[in-house]
C-alpha positions as CSV (number, residue, x, y, z in Angstrom):
1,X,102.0,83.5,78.7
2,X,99.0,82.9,80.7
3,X,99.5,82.1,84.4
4,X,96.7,79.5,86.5
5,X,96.7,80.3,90.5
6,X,94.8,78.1,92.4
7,X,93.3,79.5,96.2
8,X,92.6,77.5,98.7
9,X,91.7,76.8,102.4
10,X,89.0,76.7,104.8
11,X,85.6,78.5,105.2
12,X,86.1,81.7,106.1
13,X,89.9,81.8,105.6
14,X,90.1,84.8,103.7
15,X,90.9,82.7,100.2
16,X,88.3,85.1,98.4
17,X,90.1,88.3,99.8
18,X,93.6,87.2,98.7
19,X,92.3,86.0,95.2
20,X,90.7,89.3,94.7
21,X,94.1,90.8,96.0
22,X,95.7,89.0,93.3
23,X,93.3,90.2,90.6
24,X,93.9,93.1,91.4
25,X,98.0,92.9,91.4
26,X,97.7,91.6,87.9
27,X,96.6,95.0,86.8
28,X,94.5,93.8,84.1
29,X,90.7,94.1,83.3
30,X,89.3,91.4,85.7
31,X,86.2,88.7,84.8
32,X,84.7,87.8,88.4
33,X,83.0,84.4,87.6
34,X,80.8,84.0,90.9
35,X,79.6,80.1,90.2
36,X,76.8,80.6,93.4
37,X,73.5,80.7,92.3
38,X,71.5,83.6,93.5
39,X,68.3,82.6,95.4
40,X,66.4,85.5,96.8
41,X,64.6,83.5,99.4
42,X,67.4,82.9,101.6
43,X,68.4,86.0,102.9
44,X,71.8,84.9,104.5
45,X,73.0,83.4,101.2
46,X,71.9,87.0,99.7
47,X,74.1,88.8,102.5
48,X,77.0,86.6,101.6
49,X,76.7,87.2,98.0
50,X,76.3,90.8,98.8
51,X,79.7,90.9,101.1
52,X,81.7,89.9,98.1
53,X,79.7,92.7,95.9
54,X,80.4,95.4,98.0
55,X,84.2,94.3,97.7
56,X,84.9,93.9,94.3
57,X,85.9,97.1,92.4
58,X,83.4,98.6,90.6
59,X,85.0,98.1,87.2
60,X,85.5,94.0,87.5
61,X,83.1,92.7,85.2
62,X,81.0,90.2,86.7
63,X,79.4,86.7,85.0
64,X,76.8,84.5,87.0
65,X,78.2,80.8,85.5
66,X,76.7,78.1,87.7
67,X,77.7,75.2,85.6
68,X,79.3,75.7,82.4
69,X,82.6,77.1,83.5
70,X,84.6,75.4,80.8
71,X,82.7,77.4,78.3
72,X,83.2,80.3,80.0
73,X,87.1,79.7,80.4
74,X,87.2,78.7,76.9
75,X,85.6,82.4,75.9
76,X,88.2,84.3,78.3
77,X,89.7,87.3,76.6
78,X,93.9,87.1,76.8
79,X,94.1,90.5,78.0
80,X,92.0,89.9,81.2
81,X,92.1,88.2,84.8
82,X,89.8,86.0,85.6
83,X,88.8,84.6,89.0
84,X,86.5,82.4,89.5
85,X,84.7,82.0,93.0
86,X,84.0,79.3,93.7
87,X,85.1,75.8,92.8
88,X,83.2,74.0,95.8
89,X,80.0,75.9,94.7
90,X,80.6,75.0,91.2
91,X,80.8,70.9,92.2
92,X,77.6,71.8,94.2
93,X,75.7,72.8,91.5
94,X,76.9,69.5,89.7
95,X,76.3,67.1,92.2
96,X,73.2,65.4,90.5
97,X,75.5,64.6,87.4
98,X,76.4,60.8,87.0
99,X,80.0,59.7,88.0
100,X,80.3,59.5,84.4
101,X,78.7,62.6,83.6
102,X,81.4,64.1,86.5
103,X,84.1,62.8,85.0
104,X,83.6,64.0,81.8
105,X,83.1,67.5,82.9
106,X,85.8,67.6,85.2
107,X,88.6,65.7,82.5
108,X,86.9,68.7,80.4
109,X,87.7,71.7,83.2
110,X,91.0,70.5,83.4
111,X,92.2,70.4,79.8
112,X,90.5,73.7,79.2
113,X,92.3,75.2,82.0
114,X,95.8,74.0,80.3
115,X,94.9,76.1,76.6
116,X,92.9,79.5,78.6
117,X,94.8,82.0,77.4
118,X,93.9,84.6,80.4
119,X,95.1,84.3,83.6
120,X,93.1,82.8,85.9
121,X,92.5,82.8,89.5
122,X,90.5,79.9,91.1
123,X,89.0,79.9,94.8
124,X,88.3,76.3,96.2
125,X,87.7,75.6,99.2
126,X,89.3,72.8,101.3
127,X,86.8,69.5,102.1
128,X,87.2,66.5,103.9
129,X,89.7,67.1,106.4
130,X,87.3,66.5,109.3
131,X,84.9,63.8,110.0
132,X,83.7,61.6,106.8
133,X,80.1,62.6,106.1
134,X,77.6,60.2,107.3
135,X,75.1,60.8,104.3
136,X,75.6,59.7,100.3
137,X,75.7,62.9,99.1
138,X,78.2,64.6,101.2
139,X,80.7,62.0,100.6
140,X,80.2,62.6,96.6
141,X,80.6,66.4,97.5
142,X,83.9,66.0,99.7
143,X,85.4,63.2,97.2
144,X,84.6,66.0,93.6
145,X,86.1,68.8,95.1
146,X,88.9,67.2,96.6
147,X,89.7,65.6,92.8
148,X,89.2,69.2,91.4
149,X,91.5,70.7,93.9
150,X,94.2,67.8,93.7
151,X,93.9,67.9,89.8
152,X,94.2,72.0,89.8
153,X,96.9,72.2,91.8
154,X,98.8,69.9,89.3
155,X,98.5,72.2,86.5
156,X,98.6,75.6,88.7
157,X,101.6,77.8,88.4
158,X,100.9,79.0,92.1
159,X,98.5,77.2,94.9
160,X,98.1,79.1,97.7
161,X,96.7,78.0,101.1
162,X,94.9,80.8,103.2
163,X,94.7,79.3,106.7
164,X,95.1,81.0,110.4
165,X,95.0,84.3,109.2
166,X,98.2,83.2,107.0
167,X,98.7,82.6,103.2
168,X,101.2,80.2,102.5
169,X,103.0,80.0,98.5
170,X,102.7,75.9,98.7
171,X,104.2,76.0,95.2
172,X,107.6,77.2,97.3
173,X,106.9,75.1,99.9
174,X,105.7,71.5,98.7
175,X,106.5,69.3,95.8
176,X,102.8,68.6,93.6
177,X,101.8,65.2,93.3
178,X,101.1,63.5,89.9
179,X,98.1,63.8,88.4
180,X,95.7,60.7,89.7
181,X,94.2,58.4,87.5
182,X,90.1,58.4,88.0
């Protein structure tokens, strides 16, 4: 029986390092999905890509999948982990996509999340819980990843919140909402 864990929290929480953690636990041959482009002319991006290299245990496998994650999900061996990092840089790379377009690819995410026969480890992080962003674009950003996360945590077996240097089991501690309607 596959398991779904969903991660989640603030910038840097530690949600990545608990996720791997978890990978790791499962004792299984881990897929790291990293969903962040690679763009060699900013360098701090590169350093940040390069912290969570130099973590990972040499024998994860790793797969560069920007945008078709589904796909990827969908192809996920039953014998492995997989943990995909990260769910807000994955709605970033799809921002340009119609609501339409969105929606289709997020009802899409969802469902194939619910028949992956791996286990699988997401890492979102937590938007909107500050000031409402003053330009279009942001607001899209905030309001996708907050329907992903919302919509995850439904179907999640575990959701975990990695906050103040804590990790809370909100599956223990909360009750999940129902699933919205779009």
């Amino acid at each position: 029986m596959s398991k779904v864990i969903l991660v989640t929290g603030p910038a840097r929480s530690g949600k990545s390092e608990w996720a791997e953690n978890l990978a790791a636990q499962s004792h299984k041959p881990v897929i790291y999905i990293a969903t962040a482009p690679i763009d060699p002319s900013d360098k701090e991006w590169q350093q940040r890509i390069q912290k969570h290299q130099q973590r990972r245990p040499k024998e994860w496998t790793t797969l560069e999948i920007p945008s078709k994650l589904s796909v990827a999900l969908a192809d996920a061996n039953p014998n492995n982990c997989v943990l995909v990092d990260s769910l807000g840089t994955w709605v970033a790379n799809l921002l340009e996509e119609s609501d339409d377009t969105w929606n289709k690819i997020l009802e899409e995410f969802i469902e194939t999340t619910k028949l992956v026969a791996a286990d699988i480890i997401f890492v979102a992080e937590e938007a909107g819980w500050g000031v409402i962003p003053a330009y279009p674009v942001g607001r899209i950003f905030r309001d996708r990843l907050g329907s992903v996360v919302r919509q995850l945590g439904v179907v999640s077996d575990d959701v975990y919140m990695v906050a103040g240097g804590h990790v809370l089991n909100l599956s223990l501690l909360g009750y999940p909402l129902p699933t919205p309607k779009s």
